[in-house]
N, C-alpha and C positions, 0 to 999 in steps of 0.2 A: 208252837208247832213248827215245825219242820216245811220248809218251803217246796224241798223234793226228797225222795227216800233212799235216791241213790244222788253219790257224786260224781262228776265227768264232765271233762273241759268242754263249755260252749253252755251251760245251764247260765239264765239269769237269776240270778240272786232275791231279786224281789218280783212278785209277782203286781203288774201295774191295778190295781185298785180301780183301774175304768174296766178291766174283765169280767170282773165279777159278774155273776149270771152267763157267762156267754156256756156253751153246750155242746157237745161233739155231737152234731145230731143228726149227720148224714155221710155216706160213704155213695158215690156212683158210678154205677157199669151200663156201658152202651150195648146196650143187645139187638140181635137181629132180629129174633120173631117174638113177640111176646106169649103166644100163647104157650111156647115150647117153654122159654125162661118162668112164665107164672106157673104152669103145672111142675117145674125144677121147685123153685123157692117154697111153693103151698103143700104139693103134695110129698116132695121127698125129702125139703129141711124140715118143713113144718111151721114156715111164717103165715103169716095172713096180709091179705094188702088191706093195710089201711084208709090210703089215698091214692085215686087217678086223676092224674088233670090234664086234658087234652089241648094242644095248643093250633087247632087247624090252620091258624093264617102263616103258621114256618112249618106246618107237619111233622108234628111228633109230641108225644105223648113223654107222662111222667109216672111209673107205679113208685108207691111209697109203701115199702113192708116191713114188719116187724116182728118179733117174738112175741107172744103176751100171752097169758093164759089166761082163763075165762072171768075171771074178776078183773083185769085188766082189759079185756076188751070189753065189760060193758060200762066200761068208764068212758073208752071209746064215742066221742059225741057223735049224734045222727045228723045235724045240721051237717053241709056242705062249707059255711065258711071257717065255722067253729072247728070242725074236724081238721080245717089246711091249716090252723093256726096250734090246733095240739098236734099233728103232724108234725109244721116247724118247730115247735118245743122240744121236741122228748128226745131224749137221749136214741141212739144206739138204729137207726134206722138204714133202710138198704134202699136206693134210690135206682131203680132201671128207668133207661131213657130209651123209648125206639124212634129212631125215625121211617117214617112211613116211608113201606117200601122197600127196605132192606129184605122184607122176610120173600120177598118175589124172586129176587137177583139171587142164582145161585152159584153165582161167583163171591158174593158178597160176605167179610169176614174182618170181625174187629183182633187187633192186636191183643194178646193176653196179655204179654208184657215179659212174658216168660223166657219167650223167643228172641234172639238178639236182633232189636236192640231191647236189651233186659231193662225194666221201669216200673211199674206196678207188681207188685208178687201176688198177694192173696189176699182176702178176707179171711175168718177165724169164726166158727162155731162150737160152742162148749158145748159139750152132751155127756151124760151120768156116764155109760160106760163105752167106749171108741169102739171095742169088738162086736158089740149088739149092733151097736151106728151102722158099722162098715159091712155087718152080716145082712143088715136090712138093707143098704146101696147095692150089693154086690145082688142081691135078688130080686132087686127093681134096675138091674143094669147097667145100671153108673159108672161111670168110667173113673176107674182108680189112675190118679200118681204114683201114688206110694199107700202101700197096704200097713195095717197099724207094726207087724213087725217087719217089712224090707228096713233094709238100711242101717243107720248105727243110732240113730233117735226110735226107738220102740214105744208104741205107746199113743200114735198118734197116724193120722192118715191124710192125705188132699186128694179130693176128688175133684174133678172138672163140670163144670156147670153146662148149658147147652150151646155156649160160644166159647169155652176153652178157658173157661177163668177157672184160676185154683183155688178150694174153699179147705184149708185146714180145719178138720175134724180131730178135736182135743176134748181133752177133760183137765179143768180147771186146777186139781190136783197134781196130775199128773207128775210135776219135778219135784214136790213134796214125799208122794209117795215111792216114789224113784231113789232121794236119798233116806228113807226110812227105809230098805229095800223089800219096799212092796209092789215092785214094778208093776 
């Protein structure tokens, strides 16, 4: 088997044999208020938090959320230590961090990354079809980037979270069905 699928200067050739098992299992954004960012992620992507862990003695808190649908969340363990240790296992998860207090100051405002100086871009959510997605954002209010046809990429949308971070809203398909030309 094939070590990578594509080729391009700076790949390592073999893959070290102590990685094995390791897991991409968390991506993190610092947010100001949590209650605004959890009703974003729960009610308008449609994650679920599966872990909070609060850390009083440096103030601030951890949500750990996910996708999962309902045979995957009752796999979801009820224990408290068990659930931080399938938490840190599972692939693909979204890590908000608030420090207490930010959500009072209303001066207070984390860098998107977007803005120069440019450094983080986005996260990435797949959904069956991008125009339902963005018809449902646009009627819960959401603040668009880019709508599924502005621009010269069709097909695909970013919308901003409740601190300005951008979430590309894609369909998995999408450049397959583009050169089949079923845009």
């Amino acid at each position: 088997m094939a070590t990578h699928f594509e080729q391009v200067p700076g790949l390592s050739e073999q893959i070290d044999p102590a990685t094995r098992g390791y897991v991409f299992n968390q991506t993190m954004l610092r947010i100001k208020d949590p209650t605004r960012s959890l009703d974003f992620y729960t009610r308008v992507l449609g994650m679920r938090l599966v872990r909070k862990l609060d850390f009083p003695e440096m103030q601030f808190s951890l949500y750990f959320l996910a996708y999962l649908d309902d045979d995957q969340a009752s796999d979801v363990p009820s224990d408290d230590l068990k659930r931080t240790t399938y938490t840190f296992g599972r692939e693909a998860m979204l890590e908000l961090t608030h420090n207490w207090g930010t959500e009072d100051d209303p001066d207070f405002a984390y860098h998107d990354g977007n803005a120069q100086p440019q450094g983080f871009g986005h996260i990435g959510v797949s959904v069956p079809d991008v125009y339902a997605a963005s018809e449902r954002f646009e009627s819960l209010g959401v603040e668009f980037v880019k709508r599924p046809d502005d621009g010269k990429m069709k097909g695909l949308a970013f919308v901003k979270d409740p601190d300005g971070y951008w979430i590309e809203i894609l369909r998995a398909d999408t450049f397959e069905r583009q050169a089949n030309g079923q845009a």
